[in-house]
N, C-alpha and C positions, 0 to 999 in steps of 0.2 A: 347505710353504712356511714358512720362516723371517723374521723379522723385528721389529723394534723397533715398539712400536703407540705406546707413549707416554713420555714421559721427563721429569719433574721434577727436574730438577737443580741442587744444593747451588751458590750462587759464593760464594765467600772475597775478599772483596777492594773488592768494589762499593760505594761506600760517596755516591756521588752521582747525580745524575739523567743526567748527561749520558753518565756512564761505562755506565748501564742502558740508557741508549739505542745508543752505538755497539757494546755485545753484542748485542742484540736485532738490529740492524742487520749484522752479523758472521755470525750465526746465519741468518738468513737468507739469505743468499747460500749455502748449503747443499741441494746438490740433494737430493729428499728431504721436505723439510717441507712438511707443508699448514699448519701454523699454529703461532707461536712469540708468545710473550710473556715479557719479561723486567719481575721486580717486584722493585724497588730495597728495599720493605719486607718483604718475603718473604726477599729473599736470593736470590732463585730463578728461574731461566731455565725455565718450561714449556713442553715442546715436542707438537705432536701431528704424527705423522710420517703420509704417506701410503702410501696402501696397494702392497704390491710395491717398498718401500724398499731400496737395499742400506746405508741406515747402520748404522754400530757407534758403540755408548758411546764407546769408545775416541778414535773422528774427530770426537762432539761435546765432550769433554774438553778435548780437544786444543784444536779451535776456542776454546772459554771460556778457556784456558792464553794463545793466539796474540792474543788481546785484551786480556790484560793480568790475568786472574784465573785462580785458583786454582778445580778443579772438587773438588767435594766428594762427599756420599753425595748419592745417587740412590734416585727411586721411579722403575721400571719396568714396563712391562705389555710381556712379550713372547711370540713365538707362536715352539714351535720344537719340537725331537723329542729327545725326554726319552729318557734313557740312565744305565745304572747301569754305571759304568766302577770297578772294583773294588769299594770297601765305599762310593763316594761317588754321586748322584746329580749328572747334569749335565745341560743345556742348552745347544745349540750352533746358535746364530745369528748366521749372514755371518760365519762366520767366527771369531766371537768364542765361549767358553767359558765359563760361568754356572754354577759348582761350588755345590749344594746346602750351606748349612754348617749345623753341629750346632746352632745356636741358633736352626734353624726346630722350630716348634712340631710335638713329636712323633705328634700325631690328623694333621696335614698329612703331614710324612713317611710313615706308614704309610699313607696312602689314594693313595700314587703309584704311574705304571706306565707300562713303558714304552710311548714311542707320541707324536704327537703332542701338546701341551700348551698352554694358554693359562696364563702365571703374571701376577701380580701382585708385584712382589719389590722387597726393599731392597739396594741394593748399594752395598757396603762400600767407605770410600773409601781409595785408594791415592796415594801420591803423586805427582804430578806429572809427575815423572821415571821412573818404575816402571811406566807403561802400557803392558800388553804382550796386551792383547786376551783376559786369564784374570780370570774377576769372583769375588770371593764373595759369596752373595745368602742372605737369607734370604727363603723364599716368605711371604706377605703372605695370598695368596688364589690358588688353584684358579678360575680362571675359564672359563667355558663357551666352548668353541669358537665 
C-alpha cells in the first residue's frame, strides 16, 4: 500500500488571519484528511492524512494554488515501494513519482533497498504551473514500517 501519511507544506502568499482561515477551510473539504491546520506564523498548512488515502502532493498544491497561494517545499512522510529505475532511486505513490536526488545524505542512500519503504522526505518545490505529479525529495529519515 502506497500513500501520503503526513504533509507540512510551505504557503507563499498568506500573510493575514483571515486568508489562514479560508485555506484551512479549503483544505478541508478534501476527502482524505483526518486533521489539517493552517498557521499564519509558520507559513504553513499541516496536514495529517488518513489511513488508505488516495491523495497526491500534486491535488494538495493545487488546492493551496485554487485559494489564492502559492505552494512551496514540503516535509513528507510517505509509505510506498522503493525502486531503482536506472542509476536513480524512486518512490511511487497514487500515482505520483518521488525521484531520490543526490543531495540525500550518502550513509541514507547506500542503506536502501528495494521493497517497501517508510521515508521522511523534503520535496523540492516547483512551480505552480509545472505540477505534473514527478517530485524531487531528498530522504530526511528511513522510518520503520
Amino acid at each position: 500500500m502506497a500513500q501520503l501519511i503526513k504533509v507540512d507544506q510551505e504557503v507563499f502568499g498568506m500573510d493575514c488571519a483571515p486568508c489562514a482561515y479560508g485555506l484551512e477551510r479549503g483544505l478541508k473539504k478534501m476527502d482524505g484528511l483526518e486533521k489539517v491546520q493552517v498557521s499564519l506564523n509558520d507559513g504553513k498548512a499541516y496536514l495529517k492524512l488518513a489511513s488508505d488515502n488516495k491523495l497526491t502532493l500534486q491535488k494538495i498544491q493545487e488546492e493551496v494554488r485554487n485559494n489564492g497561494f502559492s505552494a512551496k517545499n514540503a516535509e513528507v512522510t510517505i509509505v510506498g515501494q522503493l525502486v531503482k529505475n536506472e542509476n536513480a532511486w524512486q518512490v511511487n505513490v497514487n500515482g505520483e513519482t518521488f525521484i531520490v536526488s543526490s543531495d540525500t545524505p550518502s550513509e541514507i542512500v547506500k542503506s536502501l533497498n528495494t521493497g517497501k519503504i517508510k521515508l521522511k522526505v523534503f520535496v523540492k518545490d516547483k512551480e505552480d504551473n509545472h505540477l505534473n505529479g514527478t517530485w524531487d525529495i531528498r530522504i530526511v529519515e528511513v522510518l520503520k514500517s
